[in-house]
C-alpha positions as CSV (number, residue, x, y, z in Angstrom):
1,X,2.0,146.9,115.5
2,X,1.5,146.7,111.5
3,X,-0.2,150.5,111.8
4,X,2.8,151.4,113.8
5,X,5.6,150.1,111.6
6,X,3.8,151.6,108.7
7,X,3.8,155.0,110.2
8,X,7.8,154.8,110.8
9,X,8.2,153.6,107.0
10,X,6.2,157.2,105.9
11,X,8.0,159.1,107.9
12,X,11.4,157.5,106.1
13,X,10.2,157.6,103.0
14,X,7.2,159.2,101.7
15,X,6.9,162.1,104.2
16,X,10.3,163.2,104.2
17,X,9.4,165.6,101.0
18,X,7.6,167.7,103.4
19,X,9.3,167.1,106.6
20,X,12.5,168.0,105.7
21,X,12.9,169.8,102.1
22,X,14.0,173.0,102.3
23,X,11.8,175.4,99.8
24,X,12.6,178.9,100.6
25,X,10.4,180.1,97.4
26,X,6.6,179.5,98.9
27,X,5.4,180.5,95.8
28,X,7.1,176.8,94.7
29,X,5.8,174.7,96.7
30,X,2.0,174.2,94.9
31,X,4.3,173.6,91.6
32,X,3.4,170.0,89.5
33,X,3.5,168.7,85.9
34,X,-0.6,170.0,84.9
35,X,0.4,173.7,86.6
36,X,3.6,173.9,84.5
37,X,3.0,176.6,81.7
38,X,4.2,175.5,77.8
39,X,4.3,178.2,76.0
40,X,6.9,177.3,73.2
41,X,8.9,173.9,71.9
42,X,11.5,174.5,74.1
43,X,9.3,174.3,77.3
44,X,6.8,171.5,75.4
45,X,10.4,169.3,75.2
46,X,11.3,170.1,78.8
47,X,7.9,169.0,80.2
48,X,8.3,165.9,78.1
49,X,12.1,165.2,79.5
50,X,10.9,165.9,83.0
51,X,8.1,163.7,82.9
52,X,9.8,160.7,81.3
53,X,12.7,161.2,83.8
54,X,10.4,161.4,86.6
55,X,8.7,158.0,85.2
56,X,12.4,156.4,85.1
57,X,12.6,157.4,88.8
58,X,10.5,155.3,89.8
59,X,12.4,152.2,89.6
60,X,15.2,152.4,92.0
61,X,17.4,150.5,89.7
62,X,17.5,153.5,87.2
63,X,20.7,155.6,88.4
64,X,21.4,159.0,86.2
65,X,21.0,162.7,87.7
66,X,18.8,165.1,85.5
67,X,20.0,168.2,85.3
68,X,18.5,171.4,84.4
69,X,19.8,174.2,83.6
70,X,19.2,178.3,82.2
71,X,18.7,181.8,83.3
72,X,16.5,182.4,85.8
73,X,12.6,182.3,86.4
74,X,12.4,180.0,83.7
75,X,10.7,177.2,85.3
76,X,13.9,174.9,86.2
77,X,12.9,174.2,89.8
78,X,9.0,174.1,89.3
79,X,10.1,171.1,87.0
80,X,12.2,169.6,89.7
81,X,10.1,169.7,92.3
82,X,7.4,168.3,89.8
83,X,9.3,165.0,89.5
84,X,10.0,164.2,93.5
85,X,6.1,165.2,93.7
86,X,5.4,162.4,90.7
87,X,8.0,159.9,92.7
88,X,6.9,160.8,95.6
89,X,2.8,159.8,95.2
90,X,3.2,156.9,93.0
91,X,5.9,155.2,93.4
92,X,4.9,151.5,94.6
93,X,7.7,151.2,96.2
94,X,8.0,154.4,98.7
95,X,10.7,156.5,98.4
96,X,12.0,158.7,100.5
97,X,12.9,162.5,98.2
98,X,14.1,165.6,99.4
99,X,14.3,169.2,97.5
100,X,16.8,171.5,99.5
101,X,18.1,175.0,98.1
102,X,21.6,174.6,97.9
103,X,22.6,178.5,98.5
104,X,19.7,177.8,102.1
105,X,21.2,174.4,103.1
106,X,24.5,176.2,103.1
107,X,23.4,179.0,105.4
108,X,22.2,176.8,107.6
109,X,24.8,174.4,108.5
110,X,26.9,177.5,108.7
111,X,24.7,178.7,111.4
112,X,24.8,175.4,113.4
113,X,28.2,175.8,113.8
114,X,27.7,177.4,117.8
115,X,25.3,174.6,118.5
116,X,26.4,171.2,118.3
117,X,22.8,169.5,118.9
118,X,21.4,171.3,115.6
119,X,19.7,169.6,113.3
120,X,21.2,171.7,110.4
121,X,24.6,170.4,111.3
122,X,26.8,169.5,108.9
123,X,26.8,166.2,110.0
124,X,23.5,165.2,110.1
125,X,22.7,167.3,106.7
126,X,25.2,165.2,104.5
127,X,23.3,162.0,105.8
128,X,20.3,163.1,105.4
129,X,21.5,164.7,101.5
130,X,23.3,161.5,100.9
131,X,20.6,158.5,101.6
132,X,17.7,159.8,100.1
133,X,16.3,158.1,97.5
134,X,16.0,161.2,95.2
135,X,17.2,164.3,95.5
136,X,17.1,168.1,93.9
137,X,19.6,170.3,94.6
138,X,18.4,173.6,93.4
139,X,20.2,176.5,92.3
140,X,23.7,175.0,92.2
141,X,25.8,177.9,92.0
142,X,23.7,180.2,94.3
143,X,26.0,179.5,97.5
144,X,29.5,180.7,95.3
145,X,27.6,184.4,94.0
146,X,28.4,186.3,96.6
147,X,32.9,184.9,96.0
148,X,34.7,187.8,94.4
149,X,36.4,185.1,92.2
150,X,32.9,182.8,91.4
151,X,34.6,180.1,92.7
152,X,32.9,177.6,95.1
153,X,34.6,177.3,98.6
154,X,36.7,174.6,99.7
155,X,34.4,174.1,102.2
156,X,31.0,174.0,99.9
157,X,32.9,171.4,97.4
158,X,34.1,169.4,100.0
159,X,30.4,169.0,101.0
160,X,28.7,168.5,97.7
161,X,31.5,166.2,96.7
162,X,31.2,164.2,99.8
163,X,27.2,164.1,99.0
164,X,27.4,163.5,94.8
165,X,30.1,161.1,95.0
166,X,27.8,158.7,97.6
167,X,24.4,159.4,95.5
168,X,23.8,157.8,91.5
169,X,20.1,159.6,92.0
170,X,20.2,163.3,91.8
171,X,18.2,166.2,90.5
172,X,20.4,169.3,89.7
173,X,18.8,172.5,89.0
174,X,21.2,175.6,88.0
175,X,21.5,179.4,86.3
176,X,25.2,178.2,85.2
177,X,26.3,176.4,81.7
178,X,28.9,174.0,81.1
179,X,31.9,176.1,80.9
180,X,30.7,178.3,83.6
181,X,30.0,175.1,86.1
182,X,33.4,174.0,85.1
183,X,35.2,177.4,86.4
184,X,33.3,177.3,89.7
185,X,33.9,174.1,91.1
186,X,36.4,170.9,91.2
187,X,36.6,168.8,87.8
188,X,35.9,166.5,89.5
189,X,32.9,167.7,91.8
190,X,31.7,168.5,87.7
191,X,32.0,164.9,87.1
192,X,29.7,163.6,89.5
193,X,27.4,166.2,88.5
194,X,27.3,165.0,85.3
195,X,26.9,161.6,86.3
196,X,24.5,159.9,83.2
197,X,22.8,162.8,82.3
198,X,22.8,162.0,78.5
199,X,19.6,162.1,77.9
200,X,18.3,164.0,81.0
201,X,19.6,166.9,80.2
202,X,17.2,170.1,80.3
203,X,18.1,173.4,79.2
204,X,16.5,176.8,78.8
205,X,17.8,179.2,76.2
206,X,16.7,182.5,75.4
207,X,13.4,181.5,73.7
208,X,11.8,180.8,77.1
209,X,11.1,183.8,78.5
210,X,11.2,184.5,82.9
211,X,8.1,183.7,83.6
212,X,8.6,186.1,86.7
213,X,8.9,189.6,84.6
214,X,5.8,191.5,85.3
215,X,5.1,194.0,83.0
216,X,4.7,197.6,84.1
């Protein structure tokens, strides 16, 4: 029966990271904290603010999001994925963390629309988004590119709203700055972004360099 019961409380908690993330970059998933390339101060300071976020994580009684942002390819989502990973395998008390790609989780809940017993459903994703222990939501800003305006939907910031205003726990990866986050979506979808962040703030400027360039 103990076996049993501990079994259901993995499946809650620590297993949901690989059950149910959504990673549509394979090439991600192998990413931690000792695979993370520093080449500069800039990426030195990021691994640092990563890491001591990731440590603050750990007790559920910490409640700011970290959010991360700069152009692409710089290593924003390797470090995300890196902290759930650190949560995920040491925290003494199990968590349950999730990383889902915004602009994916989007796709799919659009597809479930024809079948009502999916497990994308909208429904069932916002529970699933919203009672997690930890959660990154990576490349914010992904699901609005293909808008002739680069505005979010109604219908994507009713869903993040619905999902950030419930959570005090969330990692936020994006390609967007301030002013450009605040021209895509709700002020007030913005707000609950932003929610304690001083301090857990990571940003990529031009110094870091895409670490996905090859040269030819």
């Amino acid at each position: 029966m103990i076996k049993y019961t501990n079994q259901i409380k993995k499946r809650r908690t620590s297993k949901v990271l690989a059950k149910d993330s959504i990673i549509t970059d394979s090439g991600l998933k192998d990413a931690t904290f000792d695979n993370f390339e520093v080449d500069n101060d800039e990426q030195k300071q990021a691994l640092h603010i990563a890491k001591q976020s990731a440590y603050q994580y750990l007790n559920k009684d910490n409640q700011f999001n970290t959010l991360l942002t700069g152009a692409p390819g710089r290593g924003k989502s390797h470090l995300a994925l890196s902290m759930l990973k650190a949560v995920n395998n040491t925290s003494e008390k199990p968590q349950s963390c999730l990383f889902v790609s915004v602009d994916e989780l989007f796709r799919r809940i659009k597809d479930s629309f024809n079948y009502s017993d999916n497990k994308y459903s909208e429904g069932n994703m916002v529970r699933l988004l919203t009672n997690v222990d930890l959660l990154v939501l990576d490349d914010l800003g992904s699901e609005a590119s293909m808008n002739r305006d680069k505005s979010a939907s109604d219908f994507v910031q009713k869903i993040l709203f619905g999902i950030l205003n419930a959570r005090s726990r969330t990692i936020i990866t994006t390609n967007l700055n301030a002013m450009e986050l605040e021209a895509m979506y709700n002020p007030k979808l913005v707000s609950r972004m932003e929610k304690g962040v001083q301090g857990h703030l990571i940003k990529f400027t031009e110094r870091t360099k895409d670490k996905r360039l090859v040269d030819f």
